[in-house]
C-alpha positions as CSV (number, residue, x, y, z in Angstrom):
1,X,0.0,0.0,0.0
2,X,1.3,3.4,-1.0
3,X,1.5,5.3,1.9
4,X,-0.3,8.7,2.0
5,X,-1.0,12.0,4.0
6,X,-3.8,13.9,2.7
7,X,-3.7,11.7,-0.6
8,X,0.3,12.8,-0.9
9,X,2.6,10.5,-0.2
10,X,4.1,10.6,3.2
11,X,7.9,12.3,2.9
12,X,10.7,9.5,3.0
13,X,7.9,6.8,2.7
14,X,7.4,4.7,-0.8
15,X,5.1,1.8,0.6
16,X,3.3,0.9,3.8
17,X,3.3,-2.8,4.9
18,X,1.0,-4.4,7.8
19,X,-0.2,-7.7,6.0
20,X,2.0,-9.7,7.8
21,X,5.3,-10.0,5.7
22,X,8.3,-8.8,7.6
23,X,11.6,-7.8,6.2
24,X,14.6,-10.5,5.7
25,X,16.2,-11.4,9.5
26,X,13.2,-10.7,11.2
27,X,11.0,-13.4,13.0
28,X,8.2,-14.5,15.0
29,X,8.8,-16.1,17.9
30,X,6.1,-16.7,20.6
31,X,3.5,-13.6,18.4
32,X,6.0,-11.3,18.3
33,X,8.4,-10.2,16.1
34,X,11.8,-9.9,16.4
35,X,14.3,-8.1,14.4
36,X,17.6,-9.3,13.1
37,X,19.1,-8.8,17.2
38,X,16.5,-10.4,18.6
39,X,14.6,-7.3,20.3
40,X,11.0,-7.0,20.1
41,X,9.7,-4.4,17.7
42,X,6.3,-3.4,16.5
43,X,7.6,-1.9,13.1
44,X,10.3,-1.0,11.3
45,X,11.5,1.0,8.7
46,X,13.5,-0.4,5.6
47,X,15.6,1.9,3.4
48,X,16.3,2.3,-0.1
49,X,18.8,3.1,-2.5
50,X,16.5,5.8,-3.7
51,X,16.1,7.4,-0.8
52,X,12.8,7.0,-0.2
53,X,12.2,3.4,2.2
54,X,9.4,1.0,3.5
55,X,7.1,1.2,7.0
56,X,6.9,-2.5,7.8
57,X,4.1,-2.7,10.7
58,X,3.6,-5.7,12.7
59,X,0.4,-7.6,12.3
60,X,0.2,-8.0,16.8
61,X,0.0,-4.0,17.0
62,X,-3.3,-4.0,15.3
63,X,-5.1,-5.5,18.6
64,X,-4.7,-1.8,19.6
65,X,-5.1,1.9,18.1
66,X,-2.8,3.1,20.4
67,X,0.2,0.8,19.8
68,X,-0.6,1.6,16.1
69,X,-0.1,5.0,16.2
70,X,2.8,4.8,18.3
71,X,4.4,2.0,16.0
72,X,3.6,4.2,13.0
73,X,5.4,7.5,14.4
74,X,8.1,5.4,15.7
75,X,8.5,4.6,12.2
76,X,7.4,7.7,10.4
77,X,10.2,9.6,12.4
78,X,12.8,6.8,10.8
79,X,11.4,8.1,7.9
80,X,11.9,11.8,8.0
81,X,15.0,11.6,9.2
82,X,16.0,9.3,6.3
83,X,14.4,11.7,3.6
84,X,15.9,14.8,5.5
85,X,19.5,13.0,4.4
86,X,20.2,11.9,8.3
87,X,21.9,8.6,8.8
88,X,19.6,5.9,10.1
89,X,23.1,4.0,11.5
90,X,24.4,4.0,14.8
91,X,21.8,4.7,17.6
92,X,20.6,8.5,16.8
93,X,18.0,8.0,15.1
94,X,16.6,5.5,17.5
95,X,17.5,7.3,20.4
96,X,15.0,10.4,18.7
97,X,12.4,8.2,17.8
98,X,12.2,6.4,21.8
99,X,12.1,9.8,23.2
100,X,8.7,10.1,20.9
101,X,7.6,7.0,21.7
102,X,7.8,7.1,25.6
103,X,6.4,10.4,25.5
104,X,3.1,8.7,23.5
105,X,3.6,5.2,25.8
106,X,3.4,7.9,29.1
107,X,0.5,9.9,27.7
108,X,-1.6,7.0,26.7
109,X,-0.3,5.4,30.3
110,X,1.0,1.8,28.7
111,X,3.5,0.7,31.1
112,X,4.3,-2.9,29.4
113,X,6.5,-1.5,27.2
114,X,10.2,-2.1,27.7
115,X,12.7,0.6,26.1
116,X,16.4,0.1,24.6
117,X,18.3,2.0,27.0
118,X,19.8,4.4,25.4
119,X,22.5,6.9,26.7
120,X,21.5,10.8,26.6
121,X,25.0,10.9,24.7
122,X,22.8,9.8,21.2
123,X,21.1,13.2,21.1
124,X,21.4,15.0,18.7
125,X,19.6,18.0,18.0
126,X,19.1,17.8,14.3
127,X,17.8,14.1,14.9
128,X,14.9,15.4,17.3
129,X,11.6,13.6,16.8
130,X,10.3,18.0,17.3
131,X,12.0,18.8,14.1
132,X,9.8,17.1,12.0
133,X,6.9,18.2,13.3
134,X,5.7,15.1,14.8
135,X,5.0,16.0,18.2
136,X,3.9,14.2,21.6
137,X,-0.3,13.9,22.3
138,X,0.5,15.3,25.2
139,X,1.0,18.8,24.4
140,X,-2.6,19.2,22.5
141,X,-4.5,18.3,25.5
């Protein structure tokens, strides 16, 4: 599926992927999925040589709107960063895109999530998740 934002397509995204088919070195083991290192991830993000990349979602997130938006602005963050010419290597990115998602996991009050744990030494301004406009529910309400 062609992935879309008021029918234009979403910046750094060519396709969107939650049927079930997950990228090559990631697995299922026990309903979730794991990536190539064996962590637990809802999504993921795949890039491409033409700098545009995939949003692979994971078919368990669907049980709740919550965990799909947060899995799909985990991702979507990826994303911008990738079409903003940012690496995606080293830990960043992810670093970014966790501060996000704990701020979404604390406003919607999930507290089964586990987090990478991620040194404050990975921040980077040009990396923040506030840059690219996607912001924490939080700070509409």
């Amino acid at each position: 599926m062609q992935a879309t934002e008021n029918g234009e397509n979403v910046k750094g995204v060519r396709s969107l992927y939650a049927d079930g088919s997950l990228p090559e070195g990631y697995t299922i083991k026990d309903g979730a999925v794991l990536n190539s290192k064996g962590k637990e991830v809802w999504g993921t993000y795949v890039t491409g040589k033409d700098g545009l990349g995939d949003v692979c979602i994971c078919k368990n997130i669907f049980l709740s709107g919550q965990r799909l938006y947060i899995a799909m602005g985990h991702e979507y963050i990826h994303a911008a960063q990738f079409y903003a010419g940012l690496s995606l290597e080293g830990n960043a990115s992810e670093y970014a895109a966790t501060e996000w998602t704990k701020q979404q996991t604390k406003y919607f009050g999930i507290t089964s999530f586990k987090f990478e744990s991620l040194s404050i030494d990975y921040y980077f301004p040009k990396y923040d998740y506030k840059r690219f406009l996607i912001n924490p529910l939080y700070k509409y309400r």
